[in-house]
N, C-alpha and C positions, 0 to 999 in steps of 0.2 A: 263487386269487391274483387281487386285482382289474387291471383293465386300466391300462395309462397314460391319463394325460390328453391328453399329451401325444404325437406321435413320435418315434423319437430322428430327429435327424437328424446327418448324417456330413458331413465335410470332403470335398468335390469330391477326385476321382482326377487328377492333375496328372500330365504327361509324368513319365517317370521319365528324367534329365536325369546319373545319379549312377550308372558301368558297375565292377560288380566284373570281372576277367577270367574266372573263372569261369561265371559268368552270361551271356556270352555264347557258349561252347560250345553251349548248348541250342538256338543260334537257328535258324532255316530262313535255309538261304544267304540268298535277298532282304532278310531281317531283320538279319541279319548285315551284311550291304555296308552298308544303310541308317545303322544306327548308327557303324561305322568311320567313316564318311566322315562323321556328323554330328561324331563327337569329333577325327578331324583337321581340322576345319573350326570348332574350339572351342566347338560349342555345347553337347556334354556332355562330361564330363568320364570319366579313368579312372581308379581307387581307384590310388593310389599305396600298393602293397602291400612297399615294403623300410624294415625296421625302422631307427630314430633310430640315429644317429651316437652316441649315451649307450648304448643294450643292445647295439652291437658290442663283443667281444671284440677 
């Protein structure tokens, strides 16, 4: 298989600014506080995970 011409190249790793609750289980306490306090303090946000006023029964 010949080689590229080229490299690829990839889209920069940006802060991850976007918290399921989930995903922060795994964290190490310090990592943990960090992020709380970044999303009570509005700069990232937390997945608002309860379903539309439409799929309530």
């Amino acid at each position: 298989m010949p080689k590229r011409k080229e490299a690829i190249q990839y889209a920069q790793k940006g802060d991850k600014d976007l918290w399921h609750p989930y995903g922060l289980q795994g964290l190490s306490t310090e990592k943990f506080a960090s992020v709380v306090n970044r999303i009570l303090g509005g700069r990232f946000v937390l997945l608002d995970l309860r379903w539309p006023q439409s799929f309530r029964q």
